[in-house]
mmCIF entry with sequence, helices, sheets and N, C-alpha, C, O atoms, coordinates in Angstrom:
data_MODEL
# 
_entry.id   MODEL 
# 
_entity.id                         1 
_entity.type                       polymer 
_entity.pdbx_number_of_molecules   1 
# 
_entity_poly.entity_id                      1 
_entity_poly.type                           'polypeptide(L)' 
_entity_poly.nstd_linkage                   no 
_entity_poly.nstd_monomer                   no 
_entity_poly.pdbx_seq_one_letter_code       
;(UNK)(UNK)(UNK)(UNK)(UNK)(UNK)(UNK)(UNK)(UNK)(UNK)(UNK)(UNK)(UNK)(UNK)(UNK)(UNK)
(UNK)(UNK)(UNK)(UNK)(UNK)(UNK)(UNK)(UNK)(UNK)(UNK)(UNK)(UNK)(UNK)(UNK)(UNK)(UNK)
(UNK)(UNK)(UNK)(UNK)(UNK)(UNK)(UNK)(UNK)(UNK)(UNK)(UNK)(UNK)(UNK)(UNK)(UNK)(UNK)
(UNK)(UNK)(UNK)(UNK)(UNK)
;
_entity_poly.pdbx_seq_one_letter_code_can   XXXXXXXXXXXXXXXXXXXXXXXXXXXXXXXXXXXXXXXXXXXXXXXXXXXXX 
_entity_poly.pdbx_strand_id                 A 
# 
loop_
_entity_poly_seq.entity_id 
_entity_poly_seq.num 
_entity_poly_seq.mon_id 
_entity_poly_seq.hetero 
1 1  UNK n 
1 2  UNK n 
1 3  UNK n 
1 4  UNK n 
1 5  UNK n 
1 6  UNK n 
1 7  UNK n 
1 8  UNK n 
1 9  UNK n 
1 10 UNK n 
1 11 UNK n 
1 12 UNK n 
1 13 UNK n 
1 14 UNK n 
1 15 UNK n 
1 16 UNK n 
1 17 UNK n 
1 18 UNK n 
1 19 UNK n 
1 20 UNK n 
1 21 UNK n 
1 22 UNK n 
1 23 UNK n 
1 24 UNK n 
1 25 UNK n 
1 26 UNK n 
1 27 UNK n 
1 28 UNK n 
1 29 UNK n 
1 30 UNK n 
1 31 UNK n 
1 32 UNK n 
1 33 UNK n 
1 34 UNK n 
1 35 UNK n 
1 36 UNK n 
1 37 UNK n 
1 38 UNK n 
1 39 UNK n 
1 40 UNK n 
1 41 UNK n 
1 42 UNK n 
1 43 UNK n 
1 44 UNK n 
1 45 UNK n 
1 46 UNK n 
1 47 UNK n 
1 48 UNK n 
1 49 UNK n 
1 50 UNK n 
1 51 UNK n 
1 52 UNK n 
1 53 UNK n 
# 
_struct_asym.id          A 
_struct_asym.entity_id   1 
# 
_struct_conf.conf_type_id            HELX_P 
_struct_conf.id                      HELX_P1 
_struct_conf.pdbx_PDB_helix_id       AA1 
_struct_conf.beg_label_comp_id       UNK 
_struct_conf.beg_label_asym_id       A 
_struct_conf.beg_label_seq_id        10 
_struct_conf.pdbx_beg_PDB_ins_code   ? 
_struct_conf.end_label_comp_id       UNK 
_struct_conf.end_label_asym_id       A 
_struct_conf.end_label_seq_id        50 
_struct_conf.pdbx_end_PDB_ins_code   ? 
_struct_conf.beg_auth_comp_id        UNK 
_struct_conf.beg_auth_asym_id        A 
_struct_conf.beg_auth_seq_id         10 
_struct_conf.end_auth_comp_id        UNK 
_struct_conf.end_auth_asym_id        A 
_struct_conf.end_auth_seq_id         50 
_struct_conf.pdbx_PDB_helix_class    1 
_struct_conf.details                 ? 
_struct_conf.pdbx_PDB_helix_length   41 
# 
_struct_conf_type.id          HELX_P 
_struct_conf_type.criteria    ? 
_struct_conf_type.reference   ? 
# 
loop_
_atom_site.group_PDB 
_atom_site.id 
_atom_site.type_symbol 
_atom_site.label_atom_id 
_atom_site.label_alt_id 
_atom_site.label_comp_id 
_atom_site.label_asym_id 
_atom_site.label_entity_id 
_atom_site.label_seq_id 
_atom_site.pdbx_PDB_ins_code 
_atom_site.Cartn_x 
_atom_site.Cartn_y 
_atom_site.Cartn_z 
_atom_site.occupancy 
_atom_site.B_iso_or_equiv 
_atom_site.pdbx_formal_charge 
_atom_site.auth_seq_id 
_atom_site.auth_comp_id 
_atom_site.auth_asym_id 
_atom_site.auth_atom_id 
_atom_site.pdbx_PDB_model_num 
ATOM 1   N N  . UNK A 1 1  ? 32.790 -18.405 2.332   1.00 0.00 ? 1  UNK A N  1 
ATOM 2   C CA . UNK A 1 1  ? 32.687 -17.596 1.130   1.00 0.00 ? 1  UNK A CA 1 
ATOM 3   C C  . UNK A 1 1  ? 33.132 -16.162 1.445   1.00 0.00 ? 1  UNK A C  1 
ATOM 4   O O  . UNK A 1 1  ? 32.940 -15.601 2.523   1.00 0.00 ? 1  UNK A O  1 
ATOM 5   N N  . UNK A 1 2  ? 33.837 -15.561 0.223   1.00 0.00 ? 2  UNK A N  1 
ATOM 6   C CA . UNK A 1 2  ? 34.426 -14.209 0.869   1.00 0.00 ? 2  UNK A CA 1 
ATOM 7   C C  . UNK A 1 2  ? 33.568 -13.085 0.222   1.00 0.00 ? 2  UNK A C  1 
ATOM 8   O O  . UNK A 1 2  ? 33.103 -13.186 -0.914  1.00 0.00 ? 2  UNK A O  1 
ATOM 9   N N  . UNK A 1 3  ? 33.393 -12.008 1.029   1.00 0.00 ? 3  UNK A N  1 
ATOM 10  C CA . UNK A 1 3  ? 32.550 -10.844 0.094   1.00 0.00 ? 3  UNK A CA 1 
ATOM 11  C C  . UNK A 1 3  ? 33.599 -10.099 -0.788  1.00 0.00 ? 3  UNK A C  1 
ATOM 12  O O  . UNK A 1 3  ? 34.796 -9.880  -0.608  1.00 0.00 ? 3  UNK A O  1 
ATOM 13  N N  . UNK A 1 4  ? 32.795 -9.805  -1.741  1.00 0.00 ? 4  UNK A N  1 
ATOM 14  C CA . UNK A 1 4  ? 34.125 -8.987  -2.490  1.00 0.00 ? 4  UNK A CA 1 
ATOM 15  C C  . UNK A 1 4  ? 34.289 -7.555  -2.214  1.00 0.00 ? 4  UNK A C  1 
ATOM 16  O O  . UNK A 1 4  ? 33.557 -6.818  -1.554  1.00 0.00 ? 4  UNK A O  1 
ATOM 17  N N  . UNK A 1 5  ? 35.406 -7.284  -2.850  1.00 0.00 ? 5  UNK A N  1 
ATOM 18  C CA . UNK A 1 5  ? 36.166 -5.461  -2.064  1.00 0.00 ? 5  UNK A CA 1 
ATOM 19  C C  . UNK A 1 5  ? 35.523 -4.845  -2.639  1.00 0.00 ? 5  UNK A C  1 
ATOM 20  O O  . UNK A 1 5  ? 35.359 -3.760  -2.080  1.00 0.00 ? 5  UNK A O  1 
ATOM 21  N N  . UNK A 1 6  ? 34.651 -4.998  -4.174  1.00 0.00 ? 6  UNK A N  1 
ATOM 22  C CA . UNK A 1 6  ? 34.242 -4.071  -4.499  1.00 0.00 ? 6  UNK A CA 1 
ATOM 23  C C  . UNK A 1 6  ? 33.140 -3.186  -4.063  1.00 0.00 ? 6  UNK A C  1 
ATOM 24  O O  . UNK A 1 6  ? 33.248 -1.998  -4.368  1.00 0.00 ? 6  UNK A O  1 
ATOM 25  N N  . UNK A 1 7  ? 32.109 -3.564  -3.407  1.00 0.00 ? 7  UNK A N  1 
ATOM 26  C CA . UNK A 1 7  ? 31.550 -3.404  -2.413  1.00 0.00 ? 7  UNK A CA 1 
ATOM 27  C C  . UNK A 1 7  ? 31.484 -2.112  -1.719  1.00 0.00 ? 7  UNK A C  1 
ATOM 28  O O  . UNK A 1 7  ? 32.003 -2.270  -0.614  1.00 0.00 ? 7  UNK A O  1 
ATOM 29  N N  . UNK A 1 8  ? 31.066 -0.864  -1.878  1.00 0.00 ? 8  UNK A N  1 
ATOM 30  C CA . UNK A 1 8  ? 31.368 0.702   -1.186  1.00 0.00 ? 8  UNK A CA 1 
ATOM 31  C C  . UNK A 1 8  ? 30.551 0.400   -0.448  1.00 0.00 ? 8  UNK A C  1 
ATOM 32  O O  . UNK A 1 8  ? 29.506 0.155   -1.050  1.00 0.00 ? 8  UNK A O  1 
ATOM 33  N N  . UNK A 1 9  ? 30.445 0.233   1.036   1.00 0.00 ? 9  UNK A N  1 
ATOM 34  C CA . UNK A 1 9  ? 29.228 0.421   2.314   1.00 0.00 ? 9  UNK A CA 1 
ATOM 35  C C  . UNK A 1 9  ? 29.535 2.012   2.053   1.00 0.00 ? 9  UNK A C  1 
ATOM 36  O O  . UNK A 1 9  ? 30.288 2.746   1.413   1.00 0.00 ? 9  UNK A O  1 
ATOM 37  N N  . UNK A 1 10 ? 28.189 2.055   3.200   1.00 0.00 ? 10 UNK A N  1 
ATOM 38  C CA . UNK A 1 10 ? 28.096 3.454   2.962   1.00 0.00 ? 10 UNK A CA 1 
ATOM 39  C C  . UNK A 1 10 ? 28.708 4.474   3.846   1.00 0.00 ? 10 UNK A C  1 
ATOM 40  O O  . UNK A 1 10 ? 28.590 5.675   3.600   1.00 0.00 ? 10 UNK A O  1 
ATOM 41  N N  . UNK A 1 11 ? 29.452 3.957   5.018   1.00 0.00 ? 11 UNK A N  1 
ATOM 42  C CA . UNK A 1 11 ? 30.394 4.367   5.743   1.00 0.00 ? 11 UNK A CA 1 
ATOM 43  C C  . UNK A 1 11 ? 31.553 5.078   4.938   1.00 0.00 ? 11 UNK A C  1 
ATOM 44  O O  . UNK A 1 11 ? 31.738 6.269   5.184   1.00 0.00 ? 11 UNK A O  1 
ATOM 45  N N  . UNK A 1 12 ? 32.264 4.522   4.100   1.00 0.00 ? 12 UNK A N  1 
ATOM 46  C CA . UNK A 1 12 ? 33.402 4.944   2.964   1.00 0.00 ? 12 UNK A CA 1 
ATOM 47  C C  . UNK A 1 12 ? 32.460 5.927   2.332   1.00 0.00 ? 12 UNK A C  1 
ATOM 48  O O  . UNK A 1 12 ? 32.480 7.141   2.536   1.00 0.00 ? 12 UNK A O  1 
ATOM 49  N N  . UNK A 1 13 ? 31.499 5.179   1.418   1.00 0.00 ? 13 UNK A N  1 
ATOM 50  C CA . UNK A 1 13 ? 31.147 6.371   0.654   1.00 0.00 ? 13 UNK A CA 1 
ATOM 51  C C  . UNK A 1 13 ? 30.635 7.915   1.706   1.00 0.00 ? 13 UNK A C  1 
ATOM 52  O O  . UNK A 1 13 ? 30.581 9.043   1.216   1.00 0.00 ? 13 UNK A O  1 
ATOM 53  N N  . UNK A 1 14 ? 30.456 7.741   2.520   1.00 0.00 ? 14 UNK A N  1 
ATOM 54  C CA . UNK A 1 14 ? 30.278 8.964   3.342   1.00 0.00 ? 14 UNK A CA 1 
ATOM 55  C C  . UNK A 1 14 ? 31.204 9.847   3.862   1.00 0.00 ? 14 UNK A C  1 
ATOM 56  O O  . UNK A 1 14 ? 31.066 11.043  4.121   1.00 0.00 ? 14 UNK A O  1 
ATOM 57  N N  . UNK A 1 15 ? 32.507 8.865   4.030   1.00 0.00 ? 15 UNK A N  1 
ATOM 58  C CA . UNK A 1 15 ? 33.617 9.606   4.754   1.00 0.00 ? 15 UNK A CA 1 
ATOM 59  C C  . UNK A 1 15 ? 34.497 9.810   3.343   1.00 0.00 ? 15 UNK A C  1 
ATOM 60  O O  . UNK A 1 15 ? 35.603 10.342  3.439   1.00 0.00 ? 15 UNK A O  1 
ATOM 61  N N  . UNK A 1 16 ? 33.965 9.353   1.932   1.00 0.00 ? 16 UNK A N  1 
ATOM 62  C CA . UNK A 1 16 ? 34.416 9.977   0.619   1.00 0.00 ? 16 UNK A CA 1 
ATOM 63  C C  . UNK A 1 16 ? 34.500 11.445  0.543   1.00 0.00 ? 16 UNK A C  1 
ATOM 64  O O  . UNK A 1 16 ? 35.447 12.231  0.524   1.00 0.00 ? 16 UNK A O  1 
ATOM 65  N N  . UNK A 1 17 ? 32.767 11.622  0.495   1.00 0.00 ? 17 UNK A N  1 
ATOM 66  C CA . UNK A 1 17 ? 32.181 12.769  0.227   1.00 0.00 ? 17 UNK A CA 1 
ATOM 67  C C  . UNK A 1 17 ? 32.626 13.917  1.468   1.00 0.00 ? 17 UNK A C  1 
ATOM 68  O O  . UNK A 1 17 ? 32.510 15.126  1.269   1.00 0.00 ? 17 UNK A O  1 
ATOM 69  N N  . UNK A 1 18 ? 33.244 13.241  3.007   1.00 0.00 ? 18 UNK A N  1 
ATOM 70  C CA . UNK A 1 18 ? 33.696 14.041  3.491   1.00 0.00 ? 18 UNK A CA 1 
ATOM 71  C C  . UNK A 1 18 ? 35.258 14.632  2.921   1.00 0.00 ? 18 UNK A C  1 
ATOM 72  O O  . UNK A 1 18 ? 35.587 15.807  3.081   1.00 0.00 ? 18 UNK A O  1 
ATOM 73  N N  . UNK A 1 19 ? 36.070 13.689  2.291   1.00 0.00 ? 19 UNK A N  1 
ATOM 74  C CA . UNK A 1 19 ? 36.998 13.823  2.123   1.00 0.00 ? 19 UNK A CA 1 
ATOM 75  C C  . UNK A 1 19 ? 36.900 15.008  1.188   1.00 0.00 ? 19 UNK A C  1 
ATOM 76  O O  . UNK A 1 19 ? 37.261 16.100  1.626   1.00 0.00 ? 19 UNK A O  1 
ATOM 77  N N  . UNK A 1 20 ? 36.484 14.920  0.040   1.00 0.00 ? 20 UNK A N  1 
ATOM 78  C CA . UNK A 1 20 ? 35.839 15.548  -1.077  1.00 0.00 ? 20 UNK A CA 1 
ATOM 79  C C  . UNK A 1 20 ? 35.186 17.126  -0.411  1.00 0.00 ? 20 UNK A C  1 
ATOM 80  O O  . UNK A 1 20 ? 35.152 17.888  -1.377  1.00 0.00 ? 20 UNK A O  1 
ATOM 81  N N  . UNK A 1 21 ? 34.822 17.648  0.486   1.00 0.00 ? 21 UNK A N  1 
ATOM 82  C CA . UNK A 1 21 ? 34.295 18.068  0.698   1.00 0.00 ? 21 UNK A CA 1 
ATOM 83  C C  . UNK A 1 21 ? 35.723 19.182  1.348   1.00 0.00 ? 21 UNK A C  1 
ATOM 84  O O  . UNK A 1 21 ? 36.188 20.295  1.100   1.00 0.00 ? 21 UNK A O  1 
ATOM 85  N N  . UNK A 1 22 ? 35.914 18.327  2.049   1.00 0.00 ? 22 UNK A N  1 
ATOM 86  C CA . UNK A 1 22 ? 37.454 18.932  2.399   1.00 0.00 ? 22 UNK A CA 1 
ATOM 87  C C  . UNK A 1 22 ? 38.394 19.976  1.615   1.00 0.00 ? 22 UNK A C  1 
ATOM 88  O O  . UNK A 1 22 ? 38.865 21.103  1.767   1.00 0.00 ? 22 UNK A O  1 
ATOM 89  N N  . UNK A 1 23 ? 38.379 18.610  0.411   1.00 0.00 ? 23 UNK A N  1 
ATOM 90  C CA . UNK A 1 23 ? 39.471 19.501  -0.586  1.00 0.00 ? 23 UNK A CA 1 
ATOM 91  C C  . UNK A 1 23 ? 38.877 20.546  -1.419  1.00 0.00 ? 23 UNK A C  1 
ATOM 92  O O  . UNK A 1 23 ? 39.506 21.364  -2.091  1.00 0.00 ? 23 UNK A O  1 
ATOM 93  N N  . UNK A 1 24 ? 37.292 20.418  -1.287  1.00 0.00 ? 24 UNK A N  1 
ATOM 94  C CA . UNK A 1 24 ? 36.387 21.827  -2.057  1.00 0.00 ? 24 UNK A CA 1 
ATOM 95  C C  . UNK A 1 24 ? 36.876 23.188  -1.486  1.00 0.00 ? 24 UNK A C  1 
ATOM 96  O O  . UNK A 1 24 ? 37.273 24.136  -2.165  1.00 0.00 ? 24 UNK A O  1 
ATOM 97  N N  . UNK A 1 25 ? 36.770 23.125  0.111   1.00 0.00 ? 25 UNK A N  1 
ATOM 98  C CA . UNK A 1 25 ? 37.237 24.258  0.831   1.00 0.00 ? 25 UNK A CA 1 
ATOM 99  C C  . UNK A 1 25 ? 38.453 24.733  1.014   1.00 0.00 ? 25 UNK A C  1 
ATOM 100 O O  . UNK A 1 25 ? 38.823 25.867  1.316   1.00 0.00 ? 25 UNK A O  1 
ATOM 101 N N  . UNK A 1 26 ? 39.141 23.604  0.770   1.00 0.00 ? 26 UNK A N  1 
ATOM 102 C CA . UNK A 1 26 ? 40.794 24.236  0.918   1.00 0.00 ? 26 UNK A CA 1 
ATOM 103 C C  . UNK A 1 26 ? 41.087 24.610  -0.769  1.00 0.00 ? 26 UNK A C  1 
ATOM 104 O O  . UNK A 1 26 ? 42.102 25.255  -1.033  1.00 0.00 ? 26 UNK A O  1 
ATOM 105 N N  . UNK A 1 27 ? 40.305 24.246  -1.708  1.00 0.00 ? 27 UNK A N  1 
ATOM 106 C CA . UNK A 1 27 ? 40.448 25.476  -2.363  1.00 0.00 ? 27 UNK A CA 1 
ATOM 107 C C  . UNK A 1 27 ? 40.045 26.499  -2.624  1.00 0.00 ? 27 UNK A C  1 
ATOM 108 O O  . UNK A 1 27 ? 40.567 27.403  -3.276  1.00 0.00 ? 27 UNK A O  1 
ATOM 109 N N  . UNK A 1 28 ? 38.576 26.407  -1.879  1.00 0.00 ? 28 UNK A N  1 
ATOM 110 C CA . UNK A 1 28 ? 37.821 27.603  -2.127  1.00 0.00 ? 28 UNK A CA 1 
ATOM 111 C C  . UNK A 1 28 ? 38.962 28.327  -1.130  1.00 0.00 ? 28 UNK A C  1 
ATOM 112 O O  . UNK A 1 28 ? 39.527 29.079  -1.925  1.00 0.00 ? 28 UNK A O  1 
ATOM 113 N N  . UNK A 1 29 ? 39.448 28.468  -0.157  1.00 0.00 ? 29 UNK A N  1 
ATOM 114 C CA . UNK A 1 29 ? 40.344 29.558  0.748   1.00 0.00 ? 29 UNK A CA 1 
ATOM 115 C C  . UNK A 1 29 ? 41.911 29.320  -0.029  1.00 0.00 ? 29 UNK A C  1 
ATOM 116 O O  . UNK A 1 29 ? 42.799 29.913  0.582   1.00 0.00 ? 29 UNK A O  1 
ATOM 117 N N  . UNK A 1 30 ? 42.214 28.842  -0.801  1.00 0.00 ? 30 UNK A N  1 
ATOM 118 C CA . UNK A 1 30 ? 43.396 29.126  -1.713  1.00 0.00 ? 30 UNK A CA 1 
ATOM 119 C C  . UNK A 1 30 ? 43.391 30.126  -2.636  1.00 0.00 ? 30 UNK A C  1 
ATOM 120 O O  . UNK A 1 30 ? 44.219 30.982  -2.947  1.00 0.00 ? 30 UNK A O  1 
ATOM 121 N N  . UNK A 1 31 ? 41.342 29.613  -3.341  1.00 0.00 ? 31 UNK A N  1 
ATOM 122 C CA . UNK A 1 31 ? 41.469 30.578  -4.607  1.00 0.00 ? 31 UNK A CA 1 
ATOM 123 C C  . UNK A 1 31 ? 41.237 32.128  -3.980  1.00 0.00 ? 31 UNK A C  1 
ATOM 124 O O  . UNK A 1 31 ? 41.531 33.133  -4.628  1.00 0.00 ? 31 UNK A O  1 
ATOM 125 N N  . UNK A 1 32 ? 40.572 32.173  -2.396  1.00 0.00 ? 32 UNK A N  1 
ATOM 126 C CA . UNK A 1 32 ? 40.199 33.762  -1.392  1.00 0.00 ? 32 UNK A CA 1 
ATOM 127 C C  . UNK A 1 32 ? 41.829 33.976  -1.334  1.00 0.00 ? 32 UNK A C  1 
ATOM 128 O O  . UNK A 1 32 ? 42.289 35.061  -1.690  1.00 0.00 ? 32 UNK A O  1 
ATOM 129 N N  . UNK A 1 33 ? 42.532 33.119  -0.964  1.00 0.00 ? 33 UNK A N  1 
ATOM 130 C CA . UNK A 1 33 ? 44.206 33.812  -0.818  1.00 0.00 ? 33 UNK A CA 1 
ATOM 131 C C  . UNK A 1 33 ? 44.897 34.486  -1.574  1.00 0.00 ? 33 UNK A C  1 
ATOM 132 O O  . UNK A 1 33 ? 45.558 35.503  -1.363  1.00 0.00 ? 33 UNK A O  1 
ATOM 133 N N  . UNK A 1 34 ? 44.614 33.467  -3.118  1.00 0.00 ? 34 UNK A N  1 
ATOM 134 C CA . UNK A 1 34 ? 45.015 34.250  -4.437  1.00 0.00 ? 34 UNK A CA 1 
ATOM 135 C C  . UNK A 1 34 ? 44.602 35.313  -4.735  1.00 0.00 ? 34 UNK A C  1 
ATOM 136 O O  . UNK A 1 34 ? 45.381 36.264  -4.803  1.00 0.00 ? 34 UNK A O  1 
ATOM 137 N N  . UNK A 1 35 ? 43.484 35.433  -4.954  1.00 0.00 ? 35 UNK A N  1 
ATOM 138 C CA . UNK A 1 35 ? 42.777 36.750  -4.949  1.00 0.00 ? 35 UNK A CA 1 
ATOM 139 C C  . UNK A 1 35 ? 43.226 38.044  -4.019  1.00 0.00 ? 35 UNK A C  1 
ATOM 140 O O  . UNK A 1 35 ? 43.213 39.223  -4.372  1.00 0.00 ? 35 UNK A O  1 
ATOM 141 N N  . UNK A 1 36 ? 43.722 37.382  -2.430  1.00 0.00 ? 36 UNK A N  1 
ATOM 142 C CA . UNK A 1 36 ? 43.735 38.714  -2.190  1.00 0.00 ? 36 UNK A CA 1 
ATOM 143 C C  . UNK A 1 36 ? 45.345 39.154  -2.195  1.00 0.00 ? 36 UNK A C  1 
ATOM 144 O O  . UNK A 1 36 ? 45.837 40.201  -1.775  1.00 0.00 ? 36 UNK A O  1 
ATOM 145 N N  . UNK A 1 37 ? 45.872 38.233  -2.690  1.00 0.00 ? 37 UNK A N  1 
ATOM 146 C CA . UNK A 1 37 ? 47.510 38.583  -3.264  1.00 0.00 ? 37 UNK A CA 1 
ATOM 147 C C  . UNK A 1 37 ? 47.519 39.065  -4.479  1.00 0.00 ? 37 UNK A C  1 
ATOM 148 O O  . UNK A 1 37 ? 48.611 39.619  -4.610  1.00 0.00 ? 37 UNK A O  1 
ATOM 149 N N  . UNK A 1 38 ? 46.859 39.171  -5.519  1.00 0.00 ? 38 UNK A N  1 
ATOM 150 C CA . UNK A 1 38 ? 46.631 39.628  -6.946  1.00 0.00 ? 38 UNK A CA 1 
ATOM 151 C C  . UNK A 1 38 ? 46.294 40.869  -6.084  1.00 0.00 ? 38 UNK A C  1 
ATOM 152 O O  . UNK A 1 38 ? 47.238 41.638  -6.263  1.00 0.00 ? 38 UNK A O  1 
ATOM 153 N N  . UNK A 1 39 ? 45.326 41.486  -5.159  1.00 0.00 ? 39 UNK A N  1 
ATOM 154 C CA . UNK A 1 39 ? 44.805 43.085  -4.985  1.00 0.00 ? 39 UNK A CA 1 
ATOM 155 C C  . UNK A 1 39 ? 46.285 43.520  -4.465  1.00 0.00 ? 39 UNK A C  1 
ATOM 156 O O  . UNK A 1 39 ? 46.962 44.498  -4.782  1.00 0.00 ? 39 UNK A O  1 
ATOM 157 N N  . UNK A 1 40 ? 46.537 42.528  -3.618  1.00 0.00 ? 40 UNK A N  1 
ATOM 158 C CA . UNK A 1 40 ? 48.007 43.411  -2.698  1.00 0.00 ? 40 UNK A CA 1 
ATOM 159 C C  . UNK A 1 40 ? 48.773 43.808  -4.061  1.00 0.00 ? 40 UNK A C  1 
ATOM 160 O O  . UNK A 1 40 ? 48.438 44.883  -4.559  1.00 0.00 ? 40 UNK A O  1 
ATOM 161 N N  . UNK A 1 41 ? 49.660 43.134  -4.645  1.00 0.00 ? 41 UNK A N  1 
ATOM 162 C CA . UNK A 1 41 ? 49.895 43.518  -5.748  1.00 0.00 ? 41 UNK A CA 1 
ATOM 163 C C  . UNK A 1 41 ? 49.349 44.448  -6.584  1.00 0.00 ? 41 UNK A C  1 
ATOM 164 O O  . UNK A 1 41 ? 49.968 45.480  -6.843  1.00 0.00 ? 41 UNK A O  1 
ATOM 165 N N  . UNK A 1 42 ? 47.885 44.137  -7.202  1.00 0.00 ? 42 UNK A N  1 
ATOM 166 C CA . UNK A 1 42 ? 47.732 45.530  -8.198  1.00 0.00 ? 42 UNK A CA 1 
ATOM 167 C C  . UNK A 1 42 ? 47.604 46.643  -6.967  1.00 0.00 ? 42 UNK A C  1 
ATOM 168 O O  . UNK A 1 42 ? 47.547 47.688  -7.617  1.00 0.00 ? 42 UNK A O  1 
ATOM 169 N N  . UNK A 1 43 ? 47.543 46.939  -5.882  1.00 0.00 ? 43 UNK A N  1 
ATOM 170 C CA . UNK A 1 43 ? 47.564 48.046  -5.060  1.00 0.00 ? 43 UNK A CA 1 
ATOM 171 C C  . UNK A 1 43 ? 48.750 48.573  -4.753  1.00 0.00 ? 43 UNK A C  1 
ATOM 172 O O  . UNK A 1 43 ? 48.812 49.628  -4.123  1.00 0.00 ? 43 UNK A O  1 
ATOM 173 N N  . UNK A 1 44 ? 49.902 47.874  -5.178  1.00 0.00 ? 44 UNK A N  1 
ATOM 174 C CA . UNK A 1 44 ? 51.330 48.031  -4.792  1.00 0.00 ? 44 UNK A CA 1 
ATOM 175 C C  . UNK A 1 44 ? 51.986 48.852  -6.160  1.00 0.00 ? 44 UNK A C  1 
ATOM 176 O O  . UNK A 1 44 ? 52.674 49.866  -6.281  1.00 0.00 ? 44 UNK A O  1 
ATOM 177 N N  . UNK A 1 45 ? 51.471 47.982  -6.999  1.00 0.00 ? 45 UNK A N  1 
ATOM 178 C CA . UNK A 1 45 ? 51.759 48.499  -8.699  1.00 0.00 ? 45 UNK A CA 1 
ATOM 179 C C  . UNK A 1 45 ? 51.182 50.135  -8.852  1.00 0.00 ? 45 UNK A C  1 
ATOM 180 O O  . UNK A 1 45 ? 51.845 51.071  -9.297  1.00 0.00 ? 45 UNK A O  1 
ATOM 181 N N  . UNK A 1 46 ? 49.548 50.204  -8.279  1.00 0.00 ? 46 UNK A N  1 
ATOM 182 C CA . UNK A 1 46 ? 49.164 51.262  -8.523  1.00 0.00 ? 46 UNK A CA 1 
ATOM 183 C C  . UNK A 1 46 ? 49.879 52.842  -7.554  1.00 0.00 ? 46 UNK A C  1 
ATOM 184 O O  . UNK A 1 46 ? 49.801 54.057  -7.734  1.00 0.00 ? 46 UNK A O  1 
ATOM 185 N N  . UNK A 1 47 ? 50.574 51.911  -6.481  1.00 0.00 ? 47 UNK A N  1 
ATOM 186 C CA . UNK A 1 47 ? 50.846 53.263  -5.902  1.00 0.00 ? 47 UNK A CA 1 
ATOM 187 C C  . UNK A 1 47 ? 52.235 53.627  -6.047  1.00 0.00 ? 47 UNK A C  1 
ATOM 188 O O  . UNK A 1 47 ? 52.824 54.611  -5.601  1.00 0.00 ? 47 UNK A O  1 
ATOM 189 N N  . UNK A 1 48 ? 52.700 52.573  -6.813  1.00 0.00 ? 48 UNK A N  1 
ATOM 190 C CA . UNK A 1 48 ? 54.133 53.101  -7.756  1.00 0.00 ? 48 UNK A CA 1 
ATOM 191 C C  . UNK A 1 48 ? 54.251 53.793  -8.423  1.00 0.00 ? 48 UNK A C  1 
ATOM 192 O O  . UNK A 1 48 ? 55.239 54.522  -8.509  1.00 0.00 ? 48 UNK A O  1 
ATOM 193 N N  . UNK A 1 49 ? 52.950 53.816  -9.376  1.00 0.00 ? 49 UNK A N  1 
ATOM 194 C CA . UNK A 1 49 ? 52.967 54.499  -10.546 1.00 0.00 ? 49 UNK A CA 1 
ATOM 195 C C  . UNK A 1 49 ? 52.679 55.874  -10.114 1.00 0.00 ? 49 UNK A C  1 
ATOM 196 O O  . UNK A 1 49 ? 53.243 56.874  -10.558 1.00 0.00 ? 49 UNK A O  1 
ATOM 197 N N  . UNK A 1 50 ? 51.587 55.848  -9.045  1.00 0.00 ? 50 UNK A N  1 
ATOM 198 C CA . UNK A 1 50 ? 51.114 57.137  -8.479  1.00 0.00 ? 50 UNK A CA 1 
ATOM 199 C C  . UNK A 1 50 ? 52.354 58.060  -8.189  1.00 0.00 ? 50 UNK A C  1 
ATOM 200 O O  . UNK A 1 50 ? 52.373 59.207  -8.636  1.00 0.00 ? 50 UNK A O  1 
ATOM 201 N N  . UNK A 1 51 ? 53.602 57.453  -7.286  1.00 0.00 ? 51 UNK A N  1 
ATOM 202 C CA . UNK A 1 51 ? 54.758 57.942  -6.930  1.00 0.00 ? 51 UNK A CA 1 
ATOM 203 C C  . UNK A 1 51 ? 55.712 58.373  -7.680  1.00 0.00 ? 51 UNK A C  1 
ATOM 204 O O  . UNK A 1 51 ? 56.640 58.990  -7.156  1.00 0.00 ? 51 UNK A O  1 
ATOM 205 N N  . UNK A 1 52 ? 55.678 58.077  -9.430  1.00 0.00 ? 52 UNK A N  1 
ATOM 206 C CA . UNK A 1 52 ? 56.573 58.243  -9.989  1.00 0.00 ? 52 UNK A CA 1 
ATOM 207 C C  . UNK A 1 52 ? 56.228 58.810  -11.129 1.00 0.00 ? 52 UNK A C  1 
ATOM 208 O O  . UNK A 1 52 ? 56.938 58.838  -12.134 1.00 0.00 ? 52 UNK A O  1 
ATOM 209 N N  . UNK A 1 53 ? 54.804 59.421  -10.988 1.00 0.00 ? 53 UNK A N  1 
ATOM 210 C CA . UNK A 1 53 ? 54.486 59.733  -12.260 1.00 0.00 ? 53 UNK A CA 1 
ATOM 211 C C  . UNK A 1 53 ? 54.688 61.648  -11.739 1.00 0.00 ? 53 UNK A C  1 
ATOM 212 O O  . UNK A 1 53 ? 54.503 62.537  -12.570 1.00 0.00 ? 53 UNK A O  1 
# 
């Protein structure tokens, strides 16, 4: 008799939630990257204006 696939042991479901866990942080340090490219920028903008006003 065969077991069926549907079946999640809890090995998978664990190394899920690692997976999952993974891709939480690589965006939490995408959305820290974005962020600190939006400041470089408005800091770049602001000292243009400073220069030309």
């Amino acid at each position: 008799m065969t077991r069926s696939l549907n079946v999640v042991s809890p090995f998978s479901f664990e190394s899920k939630i690692v997976e999952l866990e993974k891709r939480l942080q690589a965006l939490e340090i995408n959305k820290e990257e974005d962020i600190m490219t939006l400041l470089r920028v408005l800091e770049t903008k602001t000292t243009e204006r400073r220069g030309s006003a």
